[in-house]
Each structure stands twice: as C-alpha cells, then as structure tokens.
C-alpha positions as CSV (number, residue, x, y, z in Angstrom):
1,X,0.0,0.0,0.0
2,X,1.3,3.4,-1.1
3,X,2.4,5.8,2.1
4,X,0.0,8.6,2.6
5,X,1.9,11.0,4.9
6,X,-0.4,13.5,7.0
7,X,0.0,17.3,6.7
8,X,2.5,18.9,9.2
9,X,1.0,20.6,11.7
10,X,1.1,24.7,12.4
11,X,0.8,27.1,15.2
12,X,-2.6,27.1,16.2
13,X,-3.6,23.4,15.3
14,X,-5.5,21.8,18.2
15,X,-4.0,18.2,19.0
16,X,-5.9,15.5,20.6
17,X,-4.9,13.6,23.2
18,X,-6.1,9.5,23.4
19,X,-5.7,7.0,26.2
20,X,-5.7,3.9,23.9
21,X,-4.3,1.5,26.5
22,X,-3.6,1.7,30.1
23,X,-4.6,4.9,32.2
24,X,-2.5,7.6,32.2
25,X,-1.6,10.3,35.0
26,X,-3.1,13.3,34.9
27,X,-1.1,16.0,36.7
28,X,1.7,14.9,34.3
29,X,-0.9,15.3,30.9
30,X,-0.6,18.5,32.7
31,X,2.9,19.5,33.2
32,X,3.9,17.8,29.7
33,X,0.8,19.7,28.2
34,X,3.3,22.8,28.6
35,X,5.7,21.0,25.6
36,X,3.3,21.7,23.0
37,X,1.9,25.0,23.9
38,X,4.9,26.2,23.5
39,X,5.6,24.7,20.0
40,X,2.4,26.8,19.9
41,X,-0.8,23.7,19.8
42,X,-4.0,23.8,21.5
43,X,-4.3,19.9,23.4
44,X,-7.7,18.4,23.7
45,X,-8.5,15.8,25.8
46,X,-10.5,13.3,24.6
47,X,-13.8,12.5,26.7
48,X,-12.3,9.4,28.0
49,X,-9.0,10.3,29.2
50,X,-8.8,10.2,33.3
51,X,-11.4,7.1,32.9
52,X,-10.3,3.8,34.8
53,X,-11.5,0.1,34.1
54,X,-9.7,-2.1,35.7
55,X,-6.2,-1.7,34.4
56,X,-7.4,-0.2,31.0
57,X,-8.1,3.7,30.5
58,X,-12.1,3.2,30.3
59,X,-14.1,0.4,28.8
60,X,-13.3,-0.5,24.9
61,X,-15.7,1.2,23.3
62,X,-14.9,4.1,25.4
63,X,-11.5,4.1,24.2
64,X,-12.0,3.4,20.4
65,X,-14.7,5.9,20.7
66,X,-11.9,8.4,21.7
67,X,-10.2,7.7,18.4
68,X,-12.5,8.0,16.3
69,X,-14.3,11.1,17.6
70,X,-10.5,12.5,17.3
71,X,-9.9,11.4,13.7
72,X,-13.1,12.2,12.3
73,X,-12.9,15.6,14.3
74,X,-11.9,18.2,11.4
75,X,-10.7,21.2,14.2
76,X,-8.5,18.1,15.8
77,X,-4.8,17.9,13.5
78,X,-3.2,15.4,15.0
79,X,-4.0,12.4,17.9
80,X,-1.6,11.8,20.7
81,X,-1.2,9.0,22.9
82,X,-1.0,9.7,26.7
83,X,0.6,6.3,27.8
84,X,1.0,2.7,27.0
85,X,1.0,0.3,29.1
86,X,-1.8,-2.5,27.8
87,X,-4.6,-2.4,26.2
88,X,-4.2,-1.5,22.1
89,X,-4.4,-5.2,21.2
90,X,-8.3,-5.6,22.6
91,X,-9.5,-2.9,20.5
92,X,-7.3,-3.0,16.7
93,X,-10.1,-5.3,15.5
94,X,-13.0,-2.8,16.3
95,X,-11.3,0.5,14.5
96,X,-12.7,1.5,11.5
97,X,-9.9,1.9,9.6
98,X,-11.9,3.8,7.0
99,X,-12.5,6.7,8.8
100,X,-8.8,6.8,9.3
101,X,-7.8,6.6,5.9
102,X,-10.2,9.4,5.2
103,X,-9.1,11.7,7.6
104,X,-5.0,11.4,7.7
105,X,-3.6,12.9,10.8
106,X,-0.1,12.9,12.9
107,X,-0.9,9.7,15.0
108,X,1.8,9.4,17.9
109,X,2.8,6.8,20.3
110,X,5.1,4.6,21.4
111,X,4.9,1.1,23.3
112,X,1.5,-0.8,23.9
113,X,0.7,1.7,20.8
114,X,3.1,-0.4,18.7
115,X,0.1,-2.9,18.0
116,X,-2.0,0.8,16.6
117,X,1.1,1.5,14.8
118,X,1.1,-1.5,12.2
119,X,-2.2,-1.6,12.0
120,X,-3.0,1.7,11.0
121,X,-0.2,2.1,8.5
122,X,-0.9,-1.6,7.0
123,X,-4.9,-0.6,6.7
124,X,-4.4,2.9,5.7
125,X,-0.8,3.4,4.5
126,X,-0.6,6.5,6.6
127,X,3.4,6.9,8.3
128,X,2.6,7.6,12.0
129,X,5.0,8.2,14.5
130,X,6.7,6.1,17.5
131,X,8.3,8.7,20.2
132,X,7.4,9.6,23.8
133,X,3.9,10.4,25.4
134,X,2.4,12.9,27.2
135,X,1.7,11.0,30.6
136,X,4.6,8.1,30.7
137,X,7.6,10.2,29.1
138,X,7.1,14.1,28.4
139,X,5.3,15.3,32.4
140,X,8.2,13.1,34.4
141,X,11.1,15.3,34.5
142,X,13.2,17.3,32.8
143,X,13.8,16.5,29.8
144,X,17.1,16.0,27.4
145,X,17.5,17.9,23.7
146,X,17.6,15.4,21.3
147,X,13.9,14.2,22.7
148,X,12.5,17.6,22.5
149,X,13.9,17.8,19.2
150,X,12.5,15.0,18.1
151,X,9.0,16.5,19.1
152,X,9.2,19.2,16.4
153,X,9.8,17.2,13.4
154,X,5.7,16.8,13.1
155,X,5.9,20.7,12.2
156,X,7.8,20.8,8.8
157,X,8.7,17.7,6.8
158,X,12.9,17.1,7.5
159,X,15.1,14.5,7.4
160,X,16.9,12.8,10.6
161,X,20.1,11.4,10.9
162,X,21.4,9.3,13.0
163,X,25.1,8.8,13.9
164,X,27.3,7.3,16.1
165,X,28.0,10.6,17.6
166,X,24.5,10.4,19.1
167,X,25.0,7.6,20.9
168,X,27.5,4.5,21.0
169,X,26.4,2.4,18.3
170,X,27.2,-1.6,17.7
171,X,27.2,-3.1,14.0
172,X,26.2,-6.4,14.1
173,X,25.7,-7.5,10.5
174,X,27.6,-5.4,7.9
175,X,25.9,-3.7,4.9
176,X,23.8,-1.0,3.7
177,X,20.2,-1.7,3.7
178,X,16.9,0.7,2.0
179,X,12.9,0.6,3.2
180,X,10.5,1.8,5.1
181,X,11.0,2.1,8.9
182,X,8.6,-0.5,10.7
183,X,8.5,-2.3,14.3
184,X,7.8,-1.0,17.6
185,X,7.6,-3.2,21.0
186,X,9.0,-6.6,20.7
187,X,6.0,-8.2,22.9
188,X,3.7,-6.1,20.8
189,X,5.2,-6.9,17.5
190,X,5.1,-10.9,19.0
191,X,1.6,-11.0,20.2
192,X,0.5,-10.0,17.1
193,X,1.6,-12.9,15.2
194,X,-0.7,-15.0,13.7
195,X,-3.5,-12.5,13.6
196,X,-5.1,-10.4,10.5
197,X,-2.7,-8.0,12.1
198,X,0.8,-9.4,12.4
199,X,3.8,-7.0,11.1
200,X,4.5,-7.0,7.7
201,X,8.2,-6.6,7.3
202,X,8.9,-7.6,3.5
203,X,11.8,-5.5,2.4
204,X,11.3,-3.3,5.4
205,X,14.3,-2.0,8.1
206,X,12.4,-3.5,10.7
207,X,13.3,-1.8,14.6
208,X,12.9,-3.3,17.7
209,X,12.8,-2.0,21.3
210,X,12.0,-3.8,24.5
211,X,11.9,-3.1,28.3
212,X,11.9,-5.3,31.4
213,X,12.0,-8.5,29.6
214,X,14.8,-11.0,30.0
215,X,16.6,-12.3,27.6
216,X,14.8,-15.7,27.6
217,X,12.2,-14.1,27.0
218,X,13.5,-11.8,24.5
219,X,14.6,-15.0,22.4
220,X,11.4,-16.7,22.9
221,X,9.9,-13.4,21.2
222,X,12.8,-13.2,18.8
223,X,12.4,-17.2,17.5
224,X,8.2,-16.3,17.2
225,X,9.1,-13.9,14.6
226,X,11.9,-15.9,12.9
227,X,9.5,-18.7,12.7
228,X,6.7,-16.7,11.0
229,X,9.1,-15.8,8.3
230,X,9.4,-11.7,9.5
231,X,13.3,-11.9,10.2
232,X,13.6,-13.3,7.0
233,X,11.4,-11.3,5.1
234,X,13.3,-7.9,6.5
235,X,16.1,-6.4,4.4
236,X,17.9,-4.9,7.5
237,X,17.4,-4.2,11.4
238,X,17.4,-1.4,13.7
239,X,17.9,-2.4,17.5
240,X,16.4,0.0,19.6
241,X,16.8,0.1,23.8
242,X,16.1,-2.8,25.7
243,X,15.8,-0.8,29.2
244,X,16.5,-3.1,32.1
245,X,16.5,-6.7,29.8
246,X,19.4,-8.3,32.2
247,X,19.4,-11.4,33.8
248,X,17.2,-11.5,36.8
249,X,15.9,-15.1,38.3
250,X,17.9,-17.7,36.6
251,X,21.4,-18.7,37.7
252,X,22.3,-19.4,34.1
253,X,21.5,-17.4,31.3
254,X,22.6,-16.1,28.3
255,X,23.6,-11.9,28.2
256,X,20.8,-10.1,26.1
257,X,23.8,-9.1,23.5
258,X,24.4,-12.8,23.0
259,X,20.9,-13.1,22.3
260,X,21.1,-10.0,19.8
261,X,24.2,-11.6,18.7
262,X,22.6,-14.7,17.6
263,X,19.3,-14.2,15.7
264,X,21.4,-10.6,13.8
265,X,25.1,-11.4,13.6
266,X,24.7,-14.3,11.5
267,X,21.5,-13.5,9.2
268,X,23.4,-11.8,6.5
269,X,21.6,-8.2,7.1
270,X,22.9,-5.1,7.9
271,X,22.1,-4.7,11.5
272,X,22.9,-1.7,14.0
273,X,22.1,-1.9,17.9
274,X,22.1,1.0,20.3
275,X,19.6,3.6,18.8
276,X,18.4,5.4,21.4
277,X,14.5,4.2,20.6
278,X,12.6,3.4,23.0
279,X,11.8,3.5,26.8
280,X,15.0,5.6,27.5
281,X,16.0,8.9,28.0
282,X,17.1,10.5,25.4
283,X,14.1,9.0,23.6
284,X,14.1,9.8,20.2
285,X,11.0,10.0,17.8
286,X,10.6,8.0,14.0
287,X,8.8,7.9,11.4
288,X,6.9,4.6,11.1
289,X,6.2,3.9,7.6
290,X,8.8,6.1,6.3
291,X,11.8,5.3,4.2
292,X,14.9,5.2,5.7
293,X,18.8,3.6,4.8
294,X,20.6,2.3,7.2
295,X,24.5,2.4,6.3
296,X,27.2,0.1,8.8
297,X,30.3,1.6,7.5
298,X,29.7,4.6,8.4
299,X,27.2,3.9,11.2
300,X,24.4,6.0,10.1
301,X,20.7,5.8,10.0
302,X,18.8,8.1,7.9
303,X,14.9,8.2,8.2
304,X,13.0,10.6,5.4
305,X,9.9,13.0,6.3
306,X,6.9,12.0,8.3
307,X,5.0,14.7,6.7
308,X,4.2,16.9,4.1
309,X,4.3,20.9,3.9
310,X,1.6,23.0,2.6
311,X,1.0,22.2,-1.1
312,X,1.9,18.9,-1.2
C-alpha cells in the first residue's frame, strides 16, 4: 500500500490527546501539556481520558470511541497518545480503519501503541510516528535535547540522521540496507503474530525496542518472529533500547547481546544496535512507515519525512 503522509501541523492546530491502553496520569498530561503550547498547539483531551476500568483507560468502546471522535474531528490535527502500558491489542479489531484513511492525521505513540502503529499504516498506508507520550515520558522530568527535538519534526517535513556521535552504536551484520521504517515493542510486534494483524516486514528495516523483559524471553519473542518468516522477510534491522533486559531469576543465562548476537550477527543483514528508541532517555521520535537507509560503515541511519508541507 502506497504511504500517505499526513499534513504537518502549524501554530494554532489543536492536538488530541487518546488514552488507547492503560490509564494515564493526569497532573503529568498537565505539566507535559506545557511542551506543545509552547511549540504553539491547543491539546484536547478526549472524553475518555482520566477514565479507569480495571487496568485499562475506560471500557473498549470508550477508548476506540476516543479515536475515532478525534480522527473524524476536522478542528483536531493530529491524535496523541497519553501512555501505554496495555490495552491496544483488545481494541485494533474494532477500529474502522476507514474513517482513518479518510481523515489522515499525525498519530503518535510509542509502546503498547506499537500494535495501533502496524495496523494503522498496513490498513491505511498512513506513516505515523513512534516517540514519547504525554503522561509516561514528556510530564516526568526534565527533559534531554535530542527528545524535544524530536517532538518538532511533526511541524515541517525534515530529514533525521542518525550517527554514532548520538549515541555508541554496535554493528552487528555489515551492509547498507533501503525501506521503510517498521517495528515497535518486541511483545507487541510478538503477540501479534498469527492474527489479521501481524507485522509485515517484506523489504522493510524493521526496529525493535523492549523493556523489562529477560533475555529468555526476548529469544522466545525473537524465535516467534523468525518462525513466522518476519526476520527473513526484513532487508535490514534497527535495534532499539532494551531498558533493564538483564538477567534476573535464573542462575544461568545467556547476556541479552548474545541473544542479539545470535538471531542478527549471523542473518546476512545489515544490523545496528544501540539507537536510542525506546523506553529511554534521550528517547528519540521515527517515522513509522517512512523510508529510511541504514549504512554500517559509516554507522548511520537516515529516516525521510513523516509529513508533508503546505502544497503537497
């Protein structure tokens, strides 16, 4: 499906803000609130947001209701996520993806949001945009440069690069590699297979990120998606953060580089680990759906526009 990429946004554009998953704190929607106005947007809570149900931010319908009223809503410019946590995967089979594709906005998240992610850009073709929320990332603390900057590229269509002066970098496969950018949450991208919407990754740079998880885990996760062909399928990978994936209650285990090592080293695909994507801090922001090269030899990743500018 061709891209679609949504219009940049502009001083004055109200943004909406969506609690898709989990329920989010609201004195930090607050304080992170302050980020946009100053890149001078309006935020709009959605009607939902603040609601609890058990450990999801209000009931299902509640929270695709919040969506949709905020996609089909022609004041509303673009749709932010508050938080992760859980919850996308109980509600991407009750979206209609038609009233998406028909009005195509800046749609940002991160995490848990990973399952909207792949299935909004493989139903609509529209890029979206995987970088840090409101309520879990932005109203914490204070905050470092290249994650604010990161924030602004939703306001005129520009290129990112990066390079190993960004952060230390690790090639594990050597190569250059071309395609769009897609991935997101390793669990996400994992519970996902087998369904109407599992990742496609055919010729893609597929990108990974993980937290908590041990490494185990994170090659039980990694063999599920070798197994179902998507490792295969990719032309090149991304590695991401993996915040706090150590060893924890086995004696005996494996390092989570070896497990790296093992599934990327040897496929034959240029691979880089140590982007700073993620649940990190500096968290930088991509493009999901939008070209990008990744280059070993000279350790650089490259990711095209997430929008367009006026006119185009």
């Amino acid at each position: 499906m061709e891209a679609i990429l949504p219009k940049a946004l502009k001083k004055g554009d109200v943004i909406g803000v969506v609690a898709p998953a989990s329920p989010p704190d609201l004195a930090r929607i607050e304080k992170a609130k302050s980020l946009y106005e100053e890149m001078g947007l309006q935020v709009l809570l959605a009607p939902s947001v603040g609601k609890r149900h058990g450990y999801l931010g209000g009931t299902d319908a509640e929270r695709v209701a919040d969506l949709e009223v905020m996609f089909a809503n022609e004041d509303v410019r673009g749709v932010f996520c508050a938080c992760g946590g859980y919850g996308t995967p109980r509600i991407v089979d009750r979206l209609n993806y038609k009233l998406i594709a028909e009005h195509p906005k800046v749609f940002w998240g991160y995490s848990d949001i990973t399952c909207l992610h792949v299935a909004i850009h493989q139903q609509t073709g529209l890029v979206t945009f995987h970088g840090p929320m409101l309520s879990s990332d932005l109203g914490n603390s204070e905050l470092e440069g290249a994650t604010l900057a990161g924030l602004s590229q939703i306001m005129a269509p520009r290129q990112q690069v990066f390079e190993q002066t960004r952060q230390p970098l690790r090639v594990l496969a050597q190569g250059m590699a071309t395609g769009k950018l897609v991935g997101g949450n390793l669990t996400l991208l994992a519970s996902m297979i087998g369904t109407p919407y599992e990742i496609d990754t055919k010729d893609a740079l597929l990108f990974i990120e993980e937290i908590e998880e041990e490494p185990y885990r994170i090659d039980r996760m990694l063999n599920q998606l070798r197994l179902a062909g998507k490792l295969d399928d990719a032309a090149g990978f991304v590695i991401g953060n993996f915040n706090g994936c150590e060893p924890k209650k086995r004696q005996h285990s494996f390092t989570l580089q070896e497990v790296l090592d093992e599934y990327f080293s040897a496929s034959g695909k240029p691979c880089i680990s140590g982007f700073q994507i993620g649940h990190c801090s500096p968290a930088l922001s991509v493009p999901y759906g939008a070209m990008a090269v990744l280059d070993t030899e000279r350790k650089r990743f490259v990711v095209e526009a997430g929008v367009r500018g006026e006119g185009q």
